[in-house]
NUKE-691107 format. One record per atom (N, C-alpha, C, O, CB): x, y, z. Coordinates in steps of 0.001 Angstrom, whole numbers, padded with zeros to 6 digits, always signed. Atoms other than C-alpha are relative to their C-alpha. Glycine has a CB too. Example, Ala and Ser with C-alpha at 12.3 -4.5 7.8 and 13.67 -1.06 7.14 Angstrom:
<nodes>
+000890-001190+000000
+012300-004500+007800
+000900+001200+000000
+001936+001181+000665
-000992+000027+001246
-000820-001190-000060
+013670-001060+007140
-000770+001090+000730
-000261+002198+000899
+000414+000462-001415
</nodes>
This chain:
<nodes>
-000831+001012+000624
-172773-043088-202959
+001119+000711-000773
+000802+001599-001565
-000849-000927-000942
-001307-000499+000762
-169033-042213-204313
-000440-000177-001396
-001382-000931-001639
+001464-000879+000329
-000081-000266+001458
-168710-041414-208201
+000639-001369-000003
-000305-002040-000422
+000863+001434-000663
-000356+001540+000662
-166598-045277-208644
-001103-000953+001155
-001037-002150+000873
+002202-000545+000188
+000864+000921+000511
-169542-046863-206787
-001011-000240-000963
-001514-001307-001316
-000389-000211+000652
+001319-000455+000906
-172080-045543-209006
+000353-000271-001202
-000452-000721-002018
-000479+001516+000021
-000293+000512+001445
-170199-046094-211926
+000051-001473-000117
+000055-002013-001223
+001345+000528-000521
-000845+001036+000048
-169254-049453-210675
-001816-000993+000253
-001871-002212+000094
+001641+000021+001421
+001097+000428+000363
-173189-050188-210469
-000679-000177-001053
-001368-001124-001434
-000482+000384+000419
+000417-000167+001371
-173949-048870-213490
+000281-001325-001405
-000448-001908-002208
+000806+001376-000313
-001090-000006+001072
-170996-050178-215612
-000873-002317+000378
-001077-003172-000484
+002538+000951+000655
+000950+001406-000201
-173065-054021-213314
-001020-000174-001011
-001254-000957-001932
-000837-000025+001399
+001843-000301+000329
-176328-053100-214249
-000505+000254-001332
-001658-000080-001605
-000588+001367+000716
+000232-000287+000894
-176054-051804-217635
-000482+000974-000199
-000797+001040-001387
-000347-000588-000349
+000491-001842-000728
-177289-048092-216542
+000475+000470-000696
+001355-000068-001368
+000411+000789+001433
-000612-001239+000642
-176661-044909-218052
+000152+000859+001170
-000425+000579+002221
-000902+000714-001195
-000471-000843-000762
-175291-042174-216239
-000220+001427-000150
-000286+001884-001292
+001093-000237+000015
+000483-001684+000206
-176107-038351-215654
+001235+000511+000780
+001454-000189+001768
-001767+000608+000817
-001583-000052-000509
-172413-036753-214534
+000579+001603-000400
-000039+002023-001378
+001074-001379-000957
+000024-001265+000095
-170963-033027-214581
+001630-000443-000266
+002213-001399+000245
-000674+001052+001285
-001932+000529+000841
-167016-033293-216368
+000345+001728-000837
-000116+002036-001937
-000194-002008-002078
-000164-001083+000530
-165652-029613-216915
-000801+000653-000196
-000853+001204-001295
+000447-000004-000763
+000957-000748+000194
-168714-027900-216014
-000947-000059-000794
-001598+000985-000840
+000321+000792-000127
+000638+000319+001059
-170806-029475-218830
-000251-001548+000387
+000375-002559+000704
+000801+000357-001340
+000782+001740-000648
-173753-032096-218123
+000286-000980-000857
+000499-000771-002051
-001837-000176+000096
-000027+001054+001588
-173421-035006-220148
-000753-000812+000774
-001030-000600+001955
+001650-000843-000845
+000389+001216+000012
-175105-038539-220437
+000908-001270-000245
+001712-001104-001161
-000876+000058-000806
-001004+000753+000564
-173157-041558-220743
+000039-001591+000476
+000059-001787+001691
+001280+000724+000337
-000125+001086-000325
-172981-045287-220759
+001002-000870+000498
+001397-001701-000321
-000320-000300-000657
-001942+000126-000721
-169552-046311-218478
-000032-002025-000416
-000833-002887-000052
+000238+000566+002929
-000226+001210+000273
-168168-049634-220004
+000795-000656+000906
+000489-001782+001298
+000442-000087-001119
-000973+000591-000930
-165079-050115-217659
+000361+001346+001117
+000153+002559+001129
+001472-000627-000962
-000468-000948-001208
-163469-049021-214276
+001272-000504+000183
+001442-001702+000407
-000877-000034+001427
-001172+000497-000684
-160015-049148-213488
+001098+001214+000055
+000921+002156+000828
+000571-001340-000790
-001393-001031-000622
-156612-046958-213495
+000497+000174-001333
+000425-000637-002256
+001386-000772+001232
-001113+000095+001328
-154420-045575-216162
+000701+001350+000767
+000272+002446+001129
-000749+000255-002083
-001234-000834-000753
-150932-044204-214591
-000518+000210+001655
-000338+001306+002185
+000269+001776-000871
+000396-000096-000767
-152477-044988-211433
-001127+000681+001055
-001459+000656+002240
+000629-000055-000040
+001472-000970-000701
-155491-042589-211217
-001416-000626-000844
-001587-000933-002024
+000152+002193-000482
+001213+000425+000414
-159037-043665-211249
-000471+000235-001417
-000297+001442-001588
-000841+000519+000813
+000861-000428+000463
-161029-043678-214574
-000793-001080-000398
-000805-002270-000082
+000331+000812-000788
+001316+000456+000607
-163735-044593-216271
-000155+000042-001342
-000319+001210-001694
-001033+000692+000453
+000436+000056+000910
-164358-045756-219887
-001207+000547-000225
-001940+000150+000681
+000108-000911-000217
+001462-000211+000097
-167488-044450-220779
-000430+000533-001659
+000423+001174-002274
-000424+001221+001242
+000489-000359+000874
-169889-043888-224048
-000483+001338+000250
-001580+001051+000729
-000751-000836-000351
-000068-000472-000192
-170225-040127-223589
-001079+000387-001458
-000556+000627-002546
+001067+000122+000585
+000491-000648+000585
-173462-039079-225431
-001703-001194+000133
-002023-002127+000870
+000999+000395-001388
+001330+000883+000026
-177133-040461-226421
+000107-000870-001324
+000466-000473-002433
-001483+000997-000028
+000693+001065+001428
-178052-043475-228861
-001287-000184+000218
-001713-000736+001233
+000591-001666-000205
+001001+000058+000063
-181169-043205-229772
-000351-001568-000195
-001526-001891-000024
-000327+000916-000832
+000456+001791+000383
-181099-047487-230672
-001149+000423-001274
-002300+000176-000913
-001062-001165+001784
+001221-000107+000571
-183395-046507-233602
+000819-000516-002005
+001954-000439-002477
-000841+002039+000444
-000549+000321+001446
-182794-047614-237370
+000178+001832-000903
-000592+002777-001068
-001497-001312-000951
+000101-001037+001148
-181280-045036-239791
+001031+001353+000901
+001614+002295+000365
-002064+000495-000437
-000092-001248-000544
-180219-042784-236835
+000976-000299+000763
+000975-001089+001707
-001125+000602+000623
-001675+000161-000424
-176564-042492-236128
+000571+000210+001470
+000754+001399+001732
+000833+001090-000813
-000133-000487-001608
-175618-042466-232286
+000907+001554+000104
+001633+001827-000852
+001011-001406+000995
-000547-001045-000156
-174218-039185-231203
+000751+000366+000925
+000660+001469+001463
-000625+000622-000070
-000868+000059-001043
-171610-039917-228879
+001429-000083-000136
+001953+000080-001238
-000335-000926+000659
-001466+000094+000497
-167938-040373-228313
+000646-000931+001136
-000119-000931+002100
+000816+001607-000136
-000331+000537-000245
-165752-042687-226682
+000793+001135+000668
+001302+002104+000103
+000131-000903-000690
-001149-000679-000895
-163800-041233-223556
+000567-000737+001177
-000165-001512+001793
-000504+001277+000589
-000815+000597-001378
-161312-042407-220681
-000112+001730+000705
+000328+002779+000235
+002157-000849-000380
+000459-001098-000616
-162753-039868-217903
+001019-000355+001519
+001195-001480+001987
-001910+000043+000086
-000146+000446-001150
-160941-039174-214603
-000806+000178+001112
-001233+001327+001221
+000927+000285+000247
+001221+000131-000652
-163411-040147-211716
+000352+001683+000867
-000558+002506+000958
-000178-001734+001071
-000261-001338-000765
-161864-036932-209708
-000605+000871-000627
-001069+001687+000169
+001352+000464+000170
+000260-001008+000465
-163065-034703-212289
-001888-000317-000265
-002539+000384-001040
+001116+000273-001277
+000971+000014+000566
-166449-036018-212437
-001030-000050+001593
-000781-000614+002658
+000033-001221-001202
+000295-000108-001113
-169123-035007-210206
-001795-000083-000479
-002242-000263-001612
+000780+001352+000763
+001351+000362+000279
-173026-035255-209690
-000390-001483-000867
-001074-001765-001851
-000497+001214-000776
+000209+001113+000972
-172947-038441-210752
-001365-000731+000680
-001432-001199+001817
+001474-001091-000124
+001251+000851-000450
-176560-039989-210576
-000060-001650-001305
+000679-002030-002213
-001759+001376-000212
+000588+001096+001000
-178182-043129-212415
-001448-000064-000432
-002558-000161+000092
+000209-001283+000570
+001626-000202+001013
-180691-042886-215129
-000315-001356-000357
+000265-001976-001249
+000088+001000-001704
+000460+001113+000675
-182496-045851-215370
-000738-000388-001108
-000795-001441-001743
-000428-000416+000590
+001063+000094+001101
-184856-045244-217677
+000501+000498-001545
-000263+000823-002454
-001279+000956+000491
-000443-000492+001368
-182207-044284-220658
+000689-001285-000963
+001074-002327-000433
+001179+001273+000272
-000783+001190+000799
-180675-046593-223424
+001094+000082+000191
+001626+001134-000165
-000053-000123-001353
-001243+000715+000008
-177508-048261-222609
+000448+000191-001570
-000283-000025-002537
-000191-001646+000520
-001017-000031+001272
-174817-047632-225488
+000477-001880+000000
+000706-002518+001027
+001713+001388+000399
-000231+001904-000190
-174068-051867-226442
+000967+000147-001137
+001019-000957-001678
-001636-001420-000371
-001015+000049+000280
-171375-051008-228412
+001009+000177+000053
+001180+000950+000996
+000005+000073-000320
-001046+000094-000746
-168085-051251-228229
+001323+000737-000426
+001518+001144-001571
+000177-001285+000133
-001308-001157+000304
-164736-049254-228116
+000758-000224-000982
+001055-001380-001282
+001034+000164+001039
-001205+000696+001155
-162213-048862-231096
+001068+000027+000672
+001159+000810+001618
+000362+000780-001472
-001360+000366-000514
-158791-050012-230235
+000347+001430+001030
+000292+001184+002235
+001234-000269-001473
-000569-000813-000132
-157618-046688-229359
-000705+000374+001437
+000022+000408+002429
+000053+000789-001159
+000251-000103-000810
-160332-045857-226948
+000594-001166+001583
+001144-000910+002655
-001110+000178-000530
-000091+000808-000664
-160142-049096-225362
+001234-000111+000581
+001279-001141+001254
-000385-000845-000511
-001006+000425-000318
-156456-048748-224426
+000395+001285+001101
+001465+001441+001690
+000868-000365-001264
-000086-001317-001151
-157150-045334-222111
+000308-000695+001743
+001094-000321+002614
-001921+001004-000017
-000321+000721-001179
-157367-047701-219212
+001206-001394-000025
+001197-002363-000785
-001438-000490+000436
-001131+001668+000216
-154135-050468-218438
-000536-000549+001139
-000133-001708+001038
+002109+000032+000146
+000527+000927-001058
-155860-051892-215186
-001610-000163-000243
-002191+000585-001029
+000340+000628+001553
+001218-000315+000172
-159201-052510-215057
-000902-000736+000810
-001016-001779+000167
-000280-000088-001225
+000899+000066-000755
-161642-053413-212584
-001046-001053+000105
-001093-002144+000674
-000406+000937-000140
+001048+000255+000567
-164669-053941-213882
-000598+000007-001369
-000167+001000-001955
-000478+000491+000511
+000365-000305+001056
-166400-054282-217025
-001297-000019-000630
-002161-000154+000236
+000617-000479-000493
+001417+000345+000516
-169503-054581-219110
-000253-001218-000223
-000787-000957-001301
-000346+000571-001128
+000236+001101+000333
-170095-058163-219594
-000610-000022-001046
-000941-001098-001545
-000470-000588+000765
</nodes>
């Protein structure tokens, strides 16, 4: 399966993602899919939330381009990030696809 279907299941499904971006594994919860300046990316929560009281998520908000991202599998069994982008992130993509509902 291509890296934008897998994201584009995920980003359905509410999935987390396992993904290789500059040689370095990450985890990450992909909110949206679409284009910015006409090349693929991907919104995504780029780290783990533990969902636990007291204990601060440890992630970051990124606009990824799908070209640069590879090994992309789906972790089902990890917590979904359910929050949501600050302005700034949220404006990495101008088309957009798909989203998190």
């Amino acid at each position: 399966m291509s890296v934008a279907n897998t994201l584009r299941e995920a980003i359905e499904k509410k999935m987390v993602v396992g993904f290789t971006f500059n040689g370095k594994n990450y985890v990450g919860s992909p909110h949206a899919l679409g284009e910015s300046d006409g090349v693929p990316q991907v919104l995504i929560y780029r780290g783990e939330d533990s969902h636990e009281k007291r204990v601060p998520p440890t992630g970051e908000w990124s606009t990824l381009p799908l070209s640069a991202m590879t090994g992309m599998k789906l972790l089902p069994g990890e917590a979904f990030h359910t929050g949501h982008p600050d302005a700034h992130a949220a404006k990495g993509l101008h088309k957009v696809d798909v989203r998190v509902a």
